[in-house]
C-alpha positions as CSV (number, residue, x, y, z in Angstrom):
1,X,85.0,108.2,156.5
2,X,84.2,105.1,155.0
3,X,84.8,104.0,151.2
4,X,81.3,104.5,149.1
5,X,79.8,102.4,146.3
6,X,77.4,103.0,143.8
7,X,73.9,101.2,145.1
8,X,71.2,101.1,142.3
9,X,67.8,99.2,143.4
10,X,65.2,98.6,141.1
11,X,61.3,97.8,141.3
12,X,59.1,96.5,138.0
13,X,57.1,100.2,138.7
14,X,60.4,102.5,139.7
15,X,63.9,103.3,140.4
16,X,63.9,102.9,144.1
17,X,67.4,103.9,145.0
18,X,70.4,105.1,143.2
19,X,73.0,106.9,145.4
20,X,76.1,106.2,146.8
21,X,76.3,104.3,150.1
22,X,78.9,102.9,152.6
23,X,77.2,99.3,153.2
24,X,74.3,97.6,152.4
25,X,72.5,94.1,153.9
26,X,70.3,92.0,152.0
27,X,69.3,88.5,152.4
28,X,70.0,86.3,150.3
29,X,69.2,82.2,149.8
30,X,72.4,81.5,151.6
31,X,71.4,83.9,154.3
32,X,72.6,87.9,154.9
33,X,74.7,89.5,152.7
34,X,76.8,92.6,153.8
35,X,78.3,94.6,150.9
36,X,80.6,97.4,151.0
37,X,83.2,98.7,148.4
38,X,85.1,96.3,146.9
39,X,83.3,93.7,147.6
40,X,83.9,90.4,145.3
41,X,81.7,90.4,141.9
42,X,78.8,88.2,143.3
43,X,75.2,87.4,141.6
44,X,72.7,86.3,144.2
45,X,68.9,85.4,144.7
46,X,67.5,87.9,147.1
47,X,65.0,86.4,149.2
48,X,61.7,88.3,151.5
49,X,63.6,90.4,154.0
50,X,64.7,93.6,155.0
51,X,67.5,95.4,153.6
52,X,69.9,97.7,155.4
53,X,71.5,100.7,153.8
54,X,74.0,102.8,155.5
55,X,75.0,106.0,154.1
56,X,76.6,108.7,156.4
57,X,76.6,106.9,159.4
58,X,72.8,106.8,159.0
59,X,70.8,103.5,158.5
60,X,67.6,103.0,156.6
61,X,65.5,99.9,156.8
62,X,63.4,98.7,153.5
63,X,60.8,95.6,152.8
64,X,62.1,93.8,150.0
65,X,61.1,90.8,148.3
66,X,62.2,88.5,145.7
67,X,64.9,89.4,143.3
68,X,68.8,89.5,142.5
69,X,72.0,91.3,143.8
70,X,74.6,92.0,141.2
71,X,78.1,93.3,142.5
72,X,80.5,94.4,140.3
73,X,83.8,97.1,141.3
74,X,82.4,100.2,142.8
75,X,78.8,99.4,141.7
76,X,76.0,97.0,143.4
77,X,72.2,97.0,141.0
78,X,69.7,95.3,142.9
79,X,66.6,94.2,141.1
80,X,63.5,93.2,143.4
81,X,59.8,92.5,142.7
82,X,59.4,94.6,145.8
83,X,60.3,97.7,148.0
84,X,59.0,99.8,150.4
85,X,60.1,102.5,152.8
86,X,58.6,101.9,156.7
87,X,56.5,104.9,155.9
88,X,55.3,104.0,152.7
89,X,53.8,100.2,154.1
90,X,50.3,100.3,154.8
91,X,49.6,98.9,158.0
92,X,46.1,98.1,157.8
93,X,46.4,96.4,154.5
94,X,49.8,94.7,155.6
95,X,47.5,93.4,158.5
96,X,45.1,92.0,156.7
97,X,46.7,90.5,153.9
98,X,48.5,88.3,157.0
99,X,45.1,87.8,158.3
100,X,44.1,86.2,154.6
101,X,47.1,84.4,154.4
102,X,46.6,82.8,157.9
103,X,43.1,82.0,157.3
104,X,44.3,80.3,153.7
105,X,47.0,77.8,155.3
106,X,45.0,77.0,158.2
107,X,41.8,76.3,156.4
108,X,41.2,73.6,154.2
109,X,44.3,73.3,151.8
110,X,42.6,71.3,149.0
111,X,41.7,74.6,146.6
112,X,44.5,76.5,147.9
113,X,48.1,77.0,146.0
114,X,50.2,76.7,149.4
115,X,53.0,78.4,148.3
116,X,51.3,81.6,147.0
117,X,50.0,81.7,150.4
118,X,53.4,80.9,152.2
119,X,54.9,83.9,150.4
120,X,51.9,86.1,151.3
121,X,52.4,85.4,154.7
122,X,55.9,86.0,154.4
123,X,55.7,89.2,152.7
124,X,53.1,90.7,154.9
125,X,55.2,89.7,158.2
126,X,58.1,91.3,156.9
127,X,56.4,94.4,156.0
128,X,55.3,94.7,159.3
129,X,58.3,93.8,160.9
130,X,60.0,96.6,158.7
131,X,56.9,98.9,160.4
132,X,57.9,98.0,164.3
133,X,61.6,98.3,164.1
134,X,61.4,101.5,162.5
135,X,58.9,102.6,165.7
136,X,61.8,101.9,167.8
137,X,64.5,103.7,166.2
């Protein structure tokens, strides 16, 4: 059995996980980031991507977006503007907030703030993403 860690991950509107896991993935600016117990004390920006928790044996996929990792002995708190459970994304709205963000960036870009709609795009990719590989599991 593998060695467990306290993971804590946090949302502006909720406590989105707090449990004790065997790994977790997130990705970070300098790419992913697999944590497991005893893991060097790291802070890191978090960037739009899935995250990977393994607990059990078992892995769960999340949509995450923005935010920090903080690892410290026997304890990881992530903090993200973001998370969502595949079956807690709305597909239809996931679709169309893509469709907007397309329509924004390859429209006429004068009146548009580019990188609001970059990370749109982004975030609405990824939450689909999270969607299809959790059809296939």
């Amino acid at each position: 059995m593998a060695s467990k860690f306290h993971l804590d991950i946090v949302t502006p509107d909720r406590i989105f996980y707090d449990d004790e896991v065997e790994m977790a993935v997130v990705r970070t600016s300098e790419g992913d980031l697999g944590i497991m117990n005893d893991h060097i004390s790291t802070v890191a920006p978090i960037k739009i991507g899935k995250m990977k928790i393994k607990t059990d044996g078992n892995v769960k996929e999340a949509a995450i977006a923005g935010g920090f990792v903080k690892i410290e002995q026997g304890k990881t708190t992530i903090i993200v503007d973001s998370a969502e459970w595949p079956e807690e994304i709305d597909i239809k709205r996931a679709e169309e907030a893509k469709q907007r963000a397309e329509k924004r960036l390859g429209g006429n870009r004068e009146n548009i703030d580019l990188i609001r709609a970059e990370i749109a795009l982004r975030k609405a990719i990824n939450r689909l993403e999270i969607v299809q590989s959790s059809k296939h599991r």
